[in-house]
N, C-alpha and C positions, 0 to 999 in steps of 0.2 A: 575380963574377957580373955579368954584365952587361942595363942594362935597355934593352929596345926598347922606343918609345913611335913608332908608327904616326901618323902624322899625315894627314885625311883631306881634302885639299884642293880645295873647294868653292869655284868661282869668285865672286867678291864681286859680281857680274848677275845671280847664279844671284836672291840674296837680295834682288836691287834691282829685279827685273824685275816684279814685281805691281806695286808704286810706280811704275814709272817711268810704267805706261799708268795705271792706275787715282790717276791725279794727282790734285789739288785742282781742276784748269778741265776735269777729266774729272769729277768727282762733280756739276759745277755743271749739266754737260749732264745727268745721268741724270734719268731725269722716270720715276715711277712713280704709280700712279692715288692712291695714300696721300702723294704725295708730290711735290704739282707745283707751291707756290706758289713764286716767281719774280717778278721784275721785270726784268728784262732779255732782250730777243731780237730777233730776225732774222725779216729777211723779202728774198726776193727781189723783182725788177722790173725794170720793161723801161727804157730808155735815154728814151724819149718822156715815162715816166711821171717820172722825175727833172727832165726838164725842166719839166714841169709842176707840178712840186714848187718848182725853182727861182725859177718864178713867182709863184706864191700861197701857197708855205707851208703848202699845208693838206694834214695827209698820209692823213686820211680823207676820199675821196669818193666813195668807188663805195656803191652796195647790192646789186648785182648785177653779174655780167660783161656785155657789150655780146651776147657770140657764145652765152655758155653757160648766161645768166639767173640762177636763185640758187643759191649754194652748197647744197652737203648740208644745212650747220646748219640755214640757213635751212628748211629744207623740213621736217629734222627737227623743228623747233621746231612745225609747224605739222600735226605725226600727231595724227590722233585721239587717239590713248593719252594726249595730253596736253591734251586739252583745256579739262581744268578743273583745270589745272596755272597757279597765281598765278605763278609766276618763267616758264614757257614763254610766257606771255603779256606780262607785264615785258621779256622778251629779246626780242619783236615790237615793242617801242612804237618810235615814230618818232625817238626819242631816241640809240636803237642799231642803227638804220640801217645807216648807212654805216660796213666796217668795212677792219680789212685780216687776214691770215694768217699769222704767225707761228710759229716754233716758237727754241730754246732754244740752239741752235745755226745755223751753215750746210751747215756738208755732209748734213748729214740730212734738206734738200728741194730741194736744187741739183739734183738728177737729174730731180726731181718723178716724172711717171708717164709712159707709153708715148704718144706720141704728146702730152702736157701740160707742158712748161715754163712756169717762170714769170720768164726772165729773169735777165740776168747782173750788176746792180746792187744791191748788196746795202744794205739800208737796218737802221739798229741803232736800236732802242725801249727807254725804259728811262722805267719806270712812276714816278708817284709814290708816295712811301712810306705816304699813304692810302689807296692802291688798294684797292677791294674783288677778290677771283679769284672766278670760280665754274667746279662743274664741270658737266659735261655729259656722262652716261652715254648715249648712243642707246640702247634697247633697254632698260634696266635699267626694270623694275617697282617696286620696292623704293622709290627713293628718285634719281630720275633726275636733278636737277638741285640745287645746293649751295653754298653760298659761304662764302669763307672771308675774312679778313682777312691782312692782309702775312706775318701769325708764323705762320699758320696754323690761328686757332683759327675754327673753324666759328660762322658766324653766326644767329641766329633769325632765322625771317620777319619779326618785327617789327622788327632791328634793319636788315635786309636794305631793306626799303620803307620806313625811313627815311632810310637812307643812298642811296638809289639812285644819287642822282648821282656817288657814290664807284667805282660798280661801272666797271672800266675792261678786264678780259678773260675771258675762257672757255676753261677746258682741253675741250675738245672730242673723244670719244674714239668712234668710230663704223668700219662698212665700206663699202667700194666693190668694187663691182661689177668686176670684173676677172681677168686670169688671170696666173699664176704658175707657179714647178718646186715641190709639194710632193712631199716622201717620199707613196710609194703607199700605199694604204692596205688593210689584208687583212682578214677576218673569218674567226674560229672559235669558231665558239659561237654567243653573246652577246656576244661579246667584239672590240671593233675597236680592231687596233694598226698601229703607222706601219713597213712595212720601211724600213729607212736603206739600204739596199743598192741601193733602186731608187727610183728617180726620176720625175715625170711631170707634163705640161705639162698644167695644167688650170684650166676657167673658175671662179669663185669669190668667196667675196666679203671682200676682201682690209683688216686692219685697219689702220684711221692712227687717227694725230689729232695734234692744231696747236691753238695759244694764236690763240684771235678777238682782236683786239686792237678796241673798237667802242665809243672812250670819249676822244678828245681832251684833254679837258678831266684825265683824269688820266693823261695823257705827260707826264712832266715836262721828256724831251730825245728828239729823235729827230735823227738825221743819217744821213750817206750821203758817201763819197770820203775819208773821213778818214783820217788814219796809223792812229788808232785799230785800225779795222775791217778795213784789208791787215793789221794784226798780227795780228788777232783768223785771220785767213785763211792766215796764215801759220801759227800756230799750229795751228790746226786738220789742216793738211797735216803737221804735223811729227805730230801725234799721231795719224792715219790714217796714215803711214806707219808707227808702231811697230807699230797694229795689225797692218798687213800681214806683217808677220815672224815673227809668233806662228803657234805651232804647232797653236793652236785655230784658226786663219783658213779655214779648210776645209769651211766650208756650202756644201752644195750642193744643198740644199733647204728650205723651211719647214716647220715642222710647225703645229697651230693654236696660238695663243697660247699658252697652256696655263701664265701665270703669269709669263709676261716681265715684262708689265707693271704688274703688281697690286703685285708686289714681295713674293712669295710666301716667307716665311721659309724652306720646305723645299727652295727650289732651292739647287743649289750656285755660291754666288760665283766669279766668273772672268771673263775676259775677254770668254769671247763672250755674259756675262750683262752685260755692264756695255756692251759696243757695242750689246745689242738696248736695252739700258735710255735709251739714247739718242737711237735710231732715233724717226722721225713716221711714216713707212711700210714696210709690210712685203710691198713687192714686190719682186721680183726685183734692181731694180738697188740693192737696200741689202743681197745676202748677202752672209753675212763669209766672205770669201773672197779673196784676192790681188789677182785680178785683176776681179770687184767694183770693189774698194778702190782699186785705183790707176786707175781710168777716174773715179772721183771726185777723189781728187786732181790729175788731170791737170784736170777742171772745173773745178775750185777755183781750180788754175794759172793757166787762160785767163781765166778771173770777174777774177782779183785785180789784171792785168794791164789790166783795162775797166774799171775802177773811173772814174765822173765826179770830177767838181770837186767840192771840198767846197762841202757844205752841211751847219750847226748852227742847229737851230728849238730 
């Protein structure tokens, strides 16, 4: 009697392919609203503004833009709805002024918005280990503004306006005004769901958010042109390119948020949850999509290649 034993042979990628994208300096980028304290990030900038850096060393001094006056936060900090808000008034004092824009990665604001760059000189921030984070919901009633400590353990007011001079950035999470390709939207009933089948270009108000960074005094290193930061860019290109090959790569629209970023248990883990978990904005040129993707890494290409002279403050 003879025995057949079938052997089912599963390519050994089949099993490495979640790892390979969903790595250890891909979980570092994922920023969820439970889940964003950090010490380290990126900001872009113009070639001028390096130089001016290379001069004075000081890498906070704007408060506002020359052309476009105050940022969102700014403004949000200053709605009504908060204004007998003790920390929205704390995040106004002259203390926290001048700040700059951050987020957790680069490729995730190198496109910036329609008509809005910020610049192909990438500068790397990395906090110190007393930093106070705080959050910043726009819009949230409940409980809009937050802070936590480096591990993450959320701080009292009291501990919060004692330490103040600790507090060194803001997850900032808000919309802009803007238009986009979302899935169309239908109604039956009471009832409104998204057709994935059809598409459509419309005005909107489109969610980001970015680490303020508005606190000097707890930078513990900041630079710009180093090997460090083309590896960091390098990097980055190698791992938008895996995404590009993935068979999830194929948005070609937004839907609303709808738990991306909360870090919603009931979604299902995958790749194109862990690229939006990454994402600062959710306009059009961040769909996960091929060629999305590779107009980004082509950016990234030309950025890494203008990299300035080193500077370490």
């Amino acid at each position: 009697m003879k025995l057949w034993v079938f052997v089912l042979f599963i390519p050994f990628h089949t099993f490495c392919q979640h790892d390979s994208v969903h790595s250890a300096h891909l979980s570092k980028q994922e920023i969820y609203d439970n889940d964003f304290v950090r010490n380290t990030f990126y900001t872009w900038t113009t070639k001028k503004q390096i130089d001016d850096l290379a001069k004075n060393k000081i890498l906070l001094t704007k408060s506002k833009s020359e052309t476009k006056g105050y940022a969102l936060f700014d403004k949000s900090l200053r709605d009504s709805s908060l204004k007998d808000n003790v920390y929205a008034t704390l995040l106004q004092a002259e203390e926290f002024a001048k700040k700059r824009f951050a987020w957790t990665n680069a490729w995730a604001t190198v496109m910036g918005w329609k008509n809005e760059t910020y610049g192909d000189q990438l500068i790397k921030i990395v906090l110190s280990d007393s930093a106070i984070i705080g959050k910043f919901m726009a819009g949230y009633a409940t409980e809009p503004i937050a802070f936590f400590d480096m591990s993450g353990k959320k701080l009292t007011e009291a501990e919060v306006l004692k330490n103040k001079h600790r507090i060194a950035a803001i997850y900032h999470v808000n919309y802009n005004k803007g238009s986009r390709t979302q899935f169309k939207q239908k109604q039956q009933g009471t009832y409104i769901y998204y057709d994935r089948e059809k598409t459509v270009r419309t005005s909107t108000n489109i969610p980001f958010r970015e680490f303020v960074i508005l606190n000097e005094n707890m930078v513990r290193e900041w630079s710009c042109g180093t090997n460090a930061i083309k590896k960091e860019i390098d990097s980055e290109i190698m791992l938008l390119s895996t995404f590009k090959q993935l068979p999830e790569a194929n948005q070609t629209a937004f839907e609303h948020r709808g738990g991306v970023w909360q870090n919603d248990r009931y979604l299902p883990k995958g790749d194109f949850q862990f690229y939006n978990a990454a994402l600062c904005f959710q306009n059009d040129h961040y769909l996960f999509n091929p060629k999305r993707i590779q107009k980004i890494i082509e950016t990234l290409e030309l950025a890494r290649n203008r990299q300035s002279t080193e500077i370490i403050k």
